[in-house]
Backbone as CSV, one residue per row, in Angstrom:
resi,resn,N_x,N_y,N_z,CA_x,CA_y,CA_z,C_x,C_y,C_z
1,UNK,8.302,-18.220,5.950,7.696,-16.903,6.027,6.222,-16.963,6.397
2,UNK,5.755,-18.120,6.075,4.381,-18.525,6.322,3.731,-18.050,7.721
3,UNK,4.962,-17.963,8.473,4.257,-17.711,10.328,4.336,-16.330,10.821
4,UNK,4.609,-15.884,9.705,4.967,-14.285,10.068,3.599,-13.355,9.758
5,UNK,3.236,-12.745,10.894,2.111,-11.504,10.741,2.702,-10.646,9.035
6,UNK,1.084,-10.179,8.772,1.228,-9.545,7.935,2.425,-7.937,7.923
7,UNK,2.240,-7.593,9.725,2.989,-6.555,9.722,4.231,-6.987,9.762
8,UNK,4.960,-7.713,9.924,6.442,-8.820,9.880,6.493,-8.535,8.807
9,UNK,5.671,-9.389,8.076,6.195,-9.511,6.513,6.265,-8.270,5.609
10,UNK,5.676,-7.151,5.860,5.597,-5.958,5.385,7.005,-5.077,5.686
11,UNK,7.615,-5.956,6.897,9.116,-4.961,6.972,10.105,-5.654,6.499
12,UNK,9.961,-6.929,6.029,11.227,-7.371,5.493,11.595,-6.718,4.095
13,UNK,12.968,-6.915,3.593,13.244,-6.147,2.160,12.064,-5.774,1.046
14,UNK,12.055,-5.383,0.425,11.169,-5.128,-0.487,10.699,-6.257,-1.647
15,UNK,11.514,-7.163,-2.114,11.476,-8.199,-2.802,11.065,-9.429,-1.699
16,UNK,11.245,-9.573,-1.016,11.159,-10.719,0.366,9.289,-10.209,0.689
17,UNK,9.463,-9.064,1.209,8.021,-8.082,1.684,7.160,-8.500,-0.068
18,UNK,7.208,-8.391,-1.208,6.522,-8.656,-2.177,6.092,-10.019,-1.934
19,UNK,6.950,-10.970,-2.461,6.612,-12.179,-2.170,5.541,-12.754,-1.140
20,UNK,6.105,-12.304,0.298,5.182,-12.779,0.783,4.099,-12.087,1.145
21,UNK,3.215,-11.186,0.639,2.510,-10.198,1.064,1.277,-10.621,-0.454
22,UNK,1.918,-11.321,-1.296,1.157,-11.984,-2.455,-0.018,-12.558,-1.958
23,UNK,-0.822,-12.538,-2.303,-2.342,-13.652,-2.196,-3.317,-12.969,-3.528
24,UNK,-4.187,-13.618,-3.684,-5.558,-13.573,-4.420,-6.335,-12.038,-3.567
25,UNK,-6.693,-11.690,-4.669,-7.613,-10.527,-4.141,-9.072,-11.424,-3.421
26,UNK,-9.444,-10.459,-2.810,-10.763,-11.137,-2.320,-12.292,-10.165,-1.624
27,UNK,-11.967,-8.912,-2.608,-12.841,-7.170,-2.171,-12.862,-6.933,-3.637
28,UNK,-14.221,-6.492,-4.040,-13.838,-5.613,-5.076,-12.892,-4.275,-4.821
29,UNK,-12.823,-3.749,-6.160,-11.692,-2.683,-6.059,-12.454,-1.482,-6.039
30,UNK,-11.266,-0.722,-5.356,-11.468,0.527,-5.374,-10.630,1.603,-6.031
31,UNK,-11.359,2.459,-6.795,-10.570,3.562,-7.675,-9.974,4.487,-6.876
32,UNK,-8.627,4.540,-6.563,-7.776,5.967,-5.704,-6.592,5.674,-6.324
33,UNK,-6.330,7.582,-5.715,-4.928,8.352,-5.859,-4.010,8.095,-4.829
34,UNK,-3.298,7.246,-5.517,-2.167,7.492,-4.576,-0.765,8.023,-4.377
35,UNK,-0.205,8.149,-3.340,1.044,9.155,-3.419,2.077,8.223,-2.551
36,UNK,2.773,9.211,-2.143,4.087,8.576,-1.211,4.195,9.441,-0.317
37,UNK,4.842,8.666,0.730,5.166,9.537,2.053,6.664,8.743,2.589
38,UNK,7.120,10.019,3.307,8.531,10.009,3.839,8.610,9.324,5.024
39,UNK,9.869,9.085,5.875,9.929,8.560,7.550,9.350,10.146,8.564
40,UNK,9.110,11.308,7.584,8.725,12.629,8.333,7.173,11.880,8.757
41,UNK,6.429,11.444,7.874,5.058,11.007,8.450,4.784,10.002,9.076
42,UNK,6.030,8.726,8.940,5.722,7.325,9.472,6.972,7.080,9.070
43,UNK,7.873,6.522,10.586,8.992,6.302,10.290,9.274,4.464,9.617
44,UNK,8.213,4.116,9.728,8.368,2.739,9.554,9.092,2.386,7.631
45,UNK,9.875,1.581,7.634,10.640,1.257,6.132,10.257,0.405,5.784
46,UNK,9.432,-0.043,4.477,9.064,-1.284,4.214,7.797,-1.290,3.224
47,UNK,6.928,-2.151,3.523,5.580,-1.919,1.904,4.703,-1.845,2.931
48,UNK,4.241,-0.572,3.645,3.152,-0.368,4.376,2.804,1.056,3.609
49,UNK,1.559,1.528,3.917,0.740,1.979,3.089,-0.163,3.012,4.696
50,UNK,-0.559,3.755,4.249,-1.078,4.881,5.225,-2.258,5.135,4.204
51,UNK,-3.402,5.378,5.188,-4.700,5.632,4.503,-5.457,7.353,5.025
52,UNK,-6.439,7.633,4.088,-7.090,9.155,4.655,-8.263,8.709,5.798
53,UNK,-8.113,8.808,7.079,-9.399,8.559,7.536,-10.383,8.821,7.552
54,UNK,-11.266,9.214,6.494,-12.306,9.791,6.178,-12.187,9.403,4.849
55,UNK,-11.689,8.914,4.328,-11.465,8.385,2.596,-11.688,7.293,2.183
56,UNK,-11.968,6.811,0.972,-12.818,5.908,0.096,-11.918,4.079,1.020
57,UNK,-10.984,4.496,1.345,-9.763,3.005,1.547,-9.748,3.397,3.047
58,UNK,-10.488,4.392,4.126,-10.482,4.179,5.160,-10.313,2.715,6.086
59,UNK,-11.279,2.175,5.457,-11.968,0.540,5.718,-10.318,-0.232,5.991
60,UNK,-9.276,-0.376,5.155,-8.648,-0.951,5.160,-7.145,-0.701,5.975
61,UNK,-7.809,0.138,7.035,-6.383,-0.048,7.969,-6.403,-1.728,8.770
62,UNK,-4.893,-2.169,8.957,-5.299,-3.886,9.303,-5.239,-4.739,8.549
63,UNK,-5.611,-4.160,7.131,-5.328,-5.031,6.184,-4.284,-4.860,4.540
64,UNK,-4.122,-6.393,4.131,-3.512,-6.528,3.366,-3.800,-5.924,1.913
65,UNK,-3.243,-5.021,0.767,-3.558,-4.806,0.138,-2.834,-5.111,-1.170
66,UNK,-3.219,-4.783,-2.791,-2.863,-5.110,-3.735,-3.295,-4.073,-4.542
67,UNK,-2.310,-3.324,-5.165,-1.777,-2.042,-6.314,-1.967,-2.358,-7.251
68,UNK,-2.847,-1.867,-8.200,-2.799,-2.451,-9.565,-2.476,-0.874,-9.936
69,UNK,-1.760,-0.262,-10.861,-1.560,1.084,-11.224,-2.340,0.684,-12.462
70,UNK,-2.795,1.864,-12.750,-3.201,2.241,-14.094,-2.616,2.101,-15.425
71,UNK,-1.374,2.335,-15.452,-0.395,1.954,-16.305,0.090,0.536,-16.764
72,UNK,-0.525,0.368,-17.821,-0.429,-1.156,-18.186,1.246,-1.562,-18.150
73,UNK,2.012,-1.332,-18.223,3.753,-1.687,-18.016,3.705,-1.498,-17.075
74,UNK,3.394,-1.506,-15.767,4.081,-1.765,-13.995,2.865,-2.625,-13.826
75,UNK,3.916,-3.825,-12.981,2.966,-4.858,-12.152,2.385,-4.079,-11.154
76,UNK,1.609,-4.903,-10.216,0.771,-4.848,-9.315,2.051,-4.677,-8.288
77,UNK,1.718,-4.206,-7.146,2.368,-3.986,-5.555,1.648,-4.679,-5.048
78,UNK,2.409,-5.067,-3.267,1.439,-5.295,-1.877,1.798,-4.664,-1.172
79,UNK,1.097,-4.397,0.072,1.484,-3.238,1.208,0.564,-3.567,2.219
80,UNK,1.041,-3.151,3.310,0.204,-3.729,4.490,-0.020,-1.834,5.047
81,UNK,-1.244,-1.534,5.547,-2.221,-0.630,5.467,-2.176,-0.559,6.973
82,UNK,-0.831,-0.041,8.146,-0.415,0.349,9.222,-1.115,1.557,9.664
83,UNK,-2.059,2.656,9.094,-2.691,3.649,9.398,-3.552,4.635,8.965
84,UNK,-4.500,4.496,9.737,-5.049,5.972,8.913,-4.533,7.383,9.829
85,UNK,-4.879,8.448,8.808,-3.881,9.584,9.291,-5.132,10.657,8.908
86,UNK,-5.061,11.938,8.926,-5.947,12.701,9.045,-6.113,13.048,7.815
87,UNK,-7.507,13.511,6.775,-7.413,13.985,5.288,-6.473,14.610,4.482
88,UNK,-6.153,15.888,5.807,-5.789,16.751,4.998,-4.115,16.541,4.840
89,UNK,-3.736,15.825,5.745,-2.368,15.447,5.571,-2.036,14.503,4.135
90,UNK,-3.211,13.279,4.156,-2.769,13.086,2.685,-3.300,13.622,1.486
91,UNK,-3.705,15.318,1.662,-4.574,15.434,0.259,-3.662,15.664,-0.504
92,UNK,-3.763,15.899,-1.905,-4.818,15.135,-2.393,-5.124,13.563,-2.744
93,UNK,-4.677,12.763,-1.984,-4.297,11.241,-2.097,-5.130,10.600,-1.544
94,UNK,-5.612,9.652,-1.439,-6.517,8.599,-0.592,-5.829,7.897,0.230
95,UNK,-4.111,7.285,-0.653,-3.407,6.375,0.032,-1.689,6.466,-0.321
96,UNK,-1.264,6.477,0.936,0.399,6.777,0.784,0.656,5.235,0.862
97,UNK,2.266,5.289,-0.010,2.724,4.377,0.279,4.271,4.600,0.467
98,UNK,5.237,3.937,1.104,6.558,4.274,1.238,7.231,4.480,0.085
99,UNK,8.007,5.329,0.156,8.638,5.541,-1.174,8.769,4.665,-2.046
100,UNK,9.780,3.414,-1.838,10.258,2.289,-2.104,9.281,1.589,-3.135
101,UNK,7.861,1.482,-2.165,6.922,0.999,-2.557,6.498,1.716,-4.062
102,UNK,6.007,3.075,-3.545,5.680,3.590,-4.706,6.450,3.895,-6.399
103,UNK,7.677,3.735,-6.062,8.852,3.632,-7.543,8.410,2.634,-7.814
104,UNK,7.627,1.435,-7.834,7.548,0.339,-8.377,6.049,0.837,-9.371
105,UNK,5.228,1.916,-9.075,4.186,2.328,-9.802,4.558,3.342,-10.155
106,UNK,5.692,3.755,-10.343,5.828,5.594,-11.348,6.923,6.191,-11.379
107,UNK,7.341,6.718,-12.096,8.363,7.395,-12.335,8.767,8.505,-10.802
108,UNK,10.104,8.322,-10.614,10.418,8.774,-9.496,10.207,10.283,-9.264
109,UNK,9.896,11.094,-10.350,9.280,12.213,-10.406,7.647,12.845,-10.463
110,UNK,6.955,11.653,-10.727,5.568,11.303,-10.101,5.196,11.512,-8.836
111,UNK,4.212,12.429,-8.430,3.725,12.840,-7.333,2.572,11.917,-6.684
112,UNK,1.996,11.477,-7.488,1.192,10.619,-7.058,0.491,9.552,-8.763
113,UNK,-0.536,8.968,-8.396,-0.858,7.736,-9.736,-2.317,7.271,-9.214
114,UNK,-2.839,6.907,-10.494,-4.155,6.479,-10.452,-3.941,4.844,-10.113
115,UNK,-4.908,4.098,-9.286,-4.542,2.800,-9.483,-5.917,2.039,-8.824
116,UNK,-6.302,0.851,-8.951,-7.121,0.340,-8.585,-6.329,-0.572,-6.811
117,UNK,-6.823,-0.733,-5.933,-6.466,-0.901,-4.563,-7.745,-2.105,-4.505
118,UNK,-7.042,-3.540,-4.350,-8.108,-4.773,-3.683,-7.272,-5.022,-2.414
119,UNK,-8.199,-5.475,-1.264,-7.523,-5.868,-0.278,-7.398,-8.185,-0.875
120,UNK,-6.753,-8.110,-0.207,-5.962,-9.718,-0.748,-6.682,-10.644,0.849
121,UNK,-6.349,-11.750,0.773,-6.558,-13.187,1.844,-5.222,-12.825,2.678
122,UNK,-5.830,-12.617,4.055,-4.664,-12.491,5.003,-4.009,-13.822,5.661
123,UNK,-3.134,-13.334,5.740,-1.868,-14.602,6.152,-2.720,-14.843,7.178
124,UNK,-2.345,-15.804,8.303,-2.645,-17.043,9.044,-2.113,-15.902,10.521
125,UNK,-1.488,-15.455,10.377,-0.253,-14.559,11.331,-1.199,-12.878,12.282
């Protein structure tokens, strides 16, 4: 998996896409809301992540990121950060993530979640 771009590795299964999307943080963090978005906004399936372009996580389209939710019982996520999109489409959110992605930080009736966002050491790819 080692030779695979970060955006590769971001579409394989969700457990496969975790694994290798793992690294060490290496940014301090940043405090945002995040939400979820459907294939209506980005048809792409997998742990990619959509940003506000004009918002605090603008910076990190291109790159690799790491979910820490607020909620001490859910691990951390990764997601690879395929776009920024216009404010008002993700308000009130800073940062979408695919559905998939986001059940791993909240109850499936959760609209969105507080969480700290580090970008991680990018693969070689």
């Amino acid at each position: 998996m080692s030779q695979l771009s970060d955006f590769e590795l971001a579409r394989l299964p969700f457990r496969e896409a975790q694994d290798g999307l793992f690294a060490a943080t290496d940014s301090r963090p940043i405090f945002a809301r995040l939400g979820w978005h459907g294939q209506e906004l980005d048809p792409r399936l997998g742990s990619y992540a959509l940003v506000a372009a004009h918002g605090p996580c603008a910076g990190l389209v291109g790159r690799r990121i790491r979910v820490q939710p607020s909620a001490r019982n859910r691990k951390p996520v990764f997601a690879y950060v395929i776009l920024a999109v216009e404010d008002a489409i993700l308000d009130p959110v800073d940062i979408t993530l695919t559905r998939r992605v986001f059940m791993e930080l909240a109850l499936a009736s959760a609209t969105y979640v507080q969480a700290i966002v580090e970008t991680v050491v990018q693969s070689g790819g």
